[in-house]
Backbone as numpy.savetxt, mean C-alpha at the origin, in Angstrom:
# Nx Ny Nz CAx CAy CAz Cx Cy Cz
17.10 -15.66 7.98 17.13 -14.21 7.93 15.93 -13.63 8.66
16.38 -12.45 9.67 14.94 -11.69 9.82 14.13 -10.90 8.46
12.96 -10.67 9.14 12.42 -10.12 8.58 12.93 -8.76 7.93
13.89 -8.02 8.68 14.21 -6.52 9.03 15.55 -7.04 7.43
16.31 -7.90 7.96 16.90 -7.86 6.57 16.57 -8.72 5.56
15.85 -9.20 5.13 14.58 -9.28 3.71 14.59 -8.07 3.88
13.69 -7.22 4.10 13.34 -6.07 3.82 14.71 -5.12 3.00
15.55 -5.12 3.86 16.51 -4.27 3.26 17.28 -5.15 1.90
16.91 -6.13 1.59 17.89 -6.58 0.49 16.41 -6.77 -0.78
17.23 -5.68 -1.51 15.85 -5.48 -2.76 16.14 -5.91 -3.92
15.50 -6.08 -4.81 16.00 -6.40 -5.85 16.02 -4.88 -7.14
14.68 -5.34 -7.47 14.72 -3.90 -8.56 14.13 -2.40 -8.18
13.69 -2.60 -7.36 13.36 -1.48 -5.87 14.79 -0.97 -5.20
14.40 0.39 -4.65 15.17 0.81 -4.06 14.81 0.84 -2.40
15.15 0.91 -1.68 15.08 0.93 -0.40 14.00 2.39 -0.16
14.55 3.38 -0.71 14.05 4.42 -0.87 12.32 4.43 -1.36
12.51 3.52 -2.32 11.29 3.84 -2.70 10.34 2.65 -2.45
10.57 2.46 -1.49 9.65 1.53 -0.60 9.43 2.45 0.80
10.25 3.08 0.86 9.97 3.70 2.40 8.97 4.86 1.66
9.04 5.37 0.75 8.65 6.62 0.10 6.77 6.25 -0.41
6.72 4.66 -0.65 5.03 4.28 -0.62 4.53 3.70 0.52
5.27 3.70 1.62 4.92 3.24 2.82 4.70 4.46 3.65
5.19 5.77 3.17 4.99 6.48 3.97 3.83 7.62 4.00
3.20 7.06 3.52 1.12 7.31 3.22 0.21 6.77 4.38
-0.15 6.47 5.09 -1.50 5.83 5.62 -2.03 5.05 4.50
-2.23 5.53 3.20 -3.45 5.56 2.67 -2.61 3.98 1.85
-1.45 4.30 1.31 -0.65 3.79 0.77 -0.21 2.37 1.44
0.18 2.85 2.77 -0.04 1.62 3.83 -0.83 0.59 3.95
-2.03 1.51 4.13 -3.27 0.25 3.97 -3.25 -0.56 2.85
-3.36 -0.02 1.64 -3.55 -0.98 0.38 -2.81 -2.30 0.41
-1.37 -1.76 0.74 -0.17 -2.90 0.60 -0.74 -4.04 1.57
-1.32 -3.77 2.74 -1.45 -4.53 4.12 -2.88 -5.03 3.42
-3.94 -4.49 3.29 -4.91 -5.01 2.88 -4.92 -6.35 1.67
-3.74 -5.63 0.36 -3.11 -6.81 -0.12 -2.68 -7.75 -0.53
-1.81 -7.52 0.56 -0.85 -8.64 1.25 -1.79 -9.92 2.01
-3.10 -9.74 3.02 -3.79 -10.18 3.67 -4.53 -11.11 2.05
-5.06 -10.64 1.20 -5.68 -11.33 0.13 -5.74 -10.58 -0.86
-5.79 -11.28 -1.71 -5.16 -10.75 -3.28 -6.46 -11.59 -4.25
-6.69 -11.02 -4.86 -7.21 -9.79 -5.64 -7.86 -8.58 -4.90
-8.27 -7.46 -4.75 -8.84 -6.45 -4.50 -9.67 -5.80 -4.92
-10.73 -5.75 -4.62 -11.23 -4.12 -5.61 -10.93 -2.82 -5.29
-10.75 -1.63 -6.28 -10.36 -0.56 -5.55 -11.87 0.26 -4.86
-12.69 -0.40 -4.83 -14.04 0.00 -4.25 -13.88 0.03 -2.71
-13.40 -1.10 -2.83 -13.45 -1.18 -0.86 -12.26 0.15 -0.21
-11.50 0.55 -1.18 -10.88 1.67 -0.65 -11.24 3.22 -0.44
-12.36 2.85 -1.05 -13.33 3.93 -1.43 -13.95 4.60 -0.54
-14.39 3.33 0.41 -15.45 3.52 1.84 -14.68 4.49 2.37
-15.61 4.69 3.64 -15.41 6.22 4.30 -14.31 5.62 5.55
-13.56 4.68 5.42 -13.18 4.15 6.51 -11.81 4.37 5.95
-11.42 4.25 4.57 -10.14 4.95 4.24 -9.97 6.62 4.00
-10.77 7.34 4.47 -11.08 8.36 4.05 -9.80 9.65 5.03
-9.83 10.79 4.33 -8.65 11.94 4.99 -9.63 11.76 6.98
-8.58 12.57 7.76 -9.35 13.00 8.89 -10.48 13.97 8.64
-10.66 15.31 7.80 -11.34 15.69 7.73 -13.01 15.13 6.71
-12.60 14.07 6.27 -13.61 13.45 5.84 -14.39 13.50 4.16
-13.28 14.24 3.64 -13.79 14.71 2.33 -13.94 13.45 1.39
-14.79 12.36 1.34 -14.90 11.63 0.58 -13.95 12.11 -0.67
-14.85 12.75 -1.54 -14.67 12.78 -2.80 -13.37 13.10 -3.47
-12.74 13.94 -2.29 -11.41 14.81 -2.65 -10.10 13.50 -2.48
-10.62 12.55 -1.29 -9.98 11.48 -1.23 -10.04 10.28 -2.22
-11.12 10.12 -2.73 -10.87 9.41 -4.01 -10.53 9.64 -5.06
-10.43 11.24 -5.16 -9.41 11.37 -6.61 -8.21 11.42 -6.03
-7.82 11.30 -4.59 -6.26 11.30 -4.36 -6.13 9.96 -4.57
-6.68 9.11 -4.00 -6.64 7.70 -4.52 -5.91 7.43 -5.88
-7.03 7.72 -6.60 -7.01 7.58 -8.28 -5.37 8.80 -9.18
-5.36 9.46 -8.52 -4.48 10.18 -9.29 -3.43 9.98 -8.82
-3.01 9.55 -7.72 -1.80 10.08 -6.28 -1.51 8.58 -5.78
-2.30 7.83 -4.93 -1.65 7.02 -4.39 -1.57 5.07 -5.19
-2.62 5.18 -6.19 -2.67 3.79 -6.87 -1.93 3.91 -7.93
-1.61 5.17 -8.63 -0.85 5.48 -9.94 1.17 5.08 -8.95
1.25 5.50 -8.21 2.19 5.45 -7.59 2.72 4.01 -7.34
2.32 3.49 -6.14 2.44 2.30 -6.26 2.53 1.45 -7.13
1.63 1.44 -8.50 1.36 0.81 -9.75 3.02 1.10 -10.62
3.34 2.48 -10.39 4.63 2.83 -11.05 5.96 2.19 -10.61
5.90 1.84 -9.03 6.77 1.18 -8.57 6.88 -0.14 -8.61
5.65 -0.88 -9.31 5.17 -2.29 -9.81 5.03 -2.84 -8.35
4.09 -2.37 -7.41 4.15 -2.73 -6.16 2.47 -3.34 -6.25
2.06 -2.81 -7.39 0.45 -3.38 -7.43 0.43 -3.06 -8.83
-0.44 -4.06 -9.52 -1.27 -3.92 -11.16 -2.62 -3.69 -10.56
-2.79 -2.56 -10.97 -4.09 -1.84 -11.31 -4.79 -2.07 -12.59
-6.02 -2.63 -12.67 -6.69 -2.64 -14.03 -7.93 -1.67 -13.58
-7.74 -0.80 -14.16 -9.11 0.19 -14.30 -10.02 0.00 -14.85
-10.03 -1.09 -15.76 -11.14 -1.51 -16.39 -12.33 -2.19 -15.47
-11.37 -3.24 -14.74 -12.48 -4.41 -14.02 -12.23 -3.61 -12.41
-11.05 -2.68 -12.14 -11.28 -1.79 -11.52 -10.70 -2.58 -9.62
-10.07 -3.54 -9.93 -9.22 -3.90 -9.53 -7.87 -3.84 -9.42
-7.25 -4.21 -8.17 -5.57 -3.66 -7.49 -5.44 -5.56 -7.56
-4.53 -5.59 -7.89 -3.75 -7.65 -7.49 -2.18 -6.92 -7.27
-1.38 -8.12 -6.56 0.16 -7.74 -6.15 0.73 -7.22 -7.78
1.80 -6.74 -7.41 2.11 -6.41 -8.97 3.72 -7.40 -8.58
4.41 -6.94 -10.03 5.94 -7.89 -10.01 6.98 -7.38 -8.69
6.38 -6.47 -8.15 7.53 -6.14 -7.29 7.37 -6.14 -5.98
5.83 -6.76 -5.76 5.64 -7.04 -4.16 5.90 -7.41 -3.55
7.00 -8.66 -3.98 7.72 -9.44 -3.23 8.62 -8.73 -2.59
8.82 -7.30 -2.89 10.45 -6.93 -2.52 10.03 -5.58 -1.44
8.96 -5.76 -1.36 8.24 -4.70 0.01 7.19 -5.58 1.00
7.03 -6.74 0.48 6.58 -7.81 1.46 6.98 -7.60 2.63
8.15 -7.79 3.39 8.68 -7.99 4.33 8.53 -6.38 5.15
8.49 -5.51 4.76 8.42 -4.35 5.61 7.06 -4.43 5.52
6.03 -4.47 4.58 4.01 -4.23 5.01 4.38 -5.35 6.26
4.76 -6.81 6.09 4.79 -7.69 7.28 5.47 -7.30 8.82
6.12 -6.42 8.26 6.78 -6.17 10.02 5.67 -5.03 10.43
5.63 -3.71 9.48 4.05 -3.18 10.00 2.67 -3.97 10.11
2.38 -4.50 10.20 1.19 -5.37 9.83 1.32 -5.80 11.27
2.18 -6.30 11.85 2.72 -7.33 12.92 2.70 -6.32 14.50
3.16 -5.16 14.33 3.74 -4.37 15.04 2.83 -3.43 14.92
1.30 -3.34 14.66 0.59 -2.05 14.58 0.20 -1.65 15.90
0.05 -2.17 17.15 0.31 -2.20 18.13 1.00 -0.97 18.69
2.36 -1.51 18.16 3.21 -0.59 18.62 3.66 1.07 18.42
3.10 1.13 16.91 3.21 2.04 16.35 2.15 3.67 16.70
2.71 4.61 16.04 1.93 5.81 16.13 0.32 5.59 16.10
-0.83 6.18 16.27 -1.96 6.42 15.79 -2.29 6.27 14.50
-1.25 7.06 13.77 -1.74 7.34 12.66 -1.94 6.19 11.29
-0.45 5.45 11.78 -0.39 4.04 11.06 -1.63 3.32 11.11
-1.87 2.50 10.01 -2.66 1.63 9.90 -2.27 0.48 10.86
């Protein structure tokens, strides 16, 4: 099988709502970052290198925290522990694997804006 259909054959995910956390930058990165190695801290997302264009640190880490890790976490695409303050794959990463991998592969090709 390609990659392109893995991707489309999901299990407890919807197609939809994989295109719907992929379609962030911010959201993007995490999955790709990841995917690359697992465990995470959500610190390193913190830096000014994931940050909006206009640069608002702070305003971007409560989007982080409220908006884009609560999200993902809901779609079981990552376990978030806020305690130790760490992101690891969650139960459903397997089933958006294959699309972070075809972006990941193809950033090249893509818009600017993509990671």
């Amino acid at each position: 099988m390609t990659a392109i259909t893995d991707a489309l054959q999901t299990g407890s995910t919807t197609l939809d709502q994989q295109f719907t956390s992929l379609s962030h930058p911010t959201r993007r990165r995490i999955l790709i970052t990841l995917a690359e190695d697992n465990p995470r801290d959500v610190d390193e997302f913190e830096r000014s290198d994931f940050t909006t264009e206009d640069g608002e640190l702070e305003q971007f880490i409560v989007t982080l925290h409220h908006n884009h890790l609560p999200q993902l976490a809901d779609a079981g695409f990552i376990d978030w522990d806020r305690e130790s303050n760490t992101i690891t794959r969650g139960p459903n990463f397997e089933e958006i694997r294959p699309l972070v991998t075809l972006i990941a592969n193809h950033q090249e090709e893509l818009p600017e804006n993509w990671p």
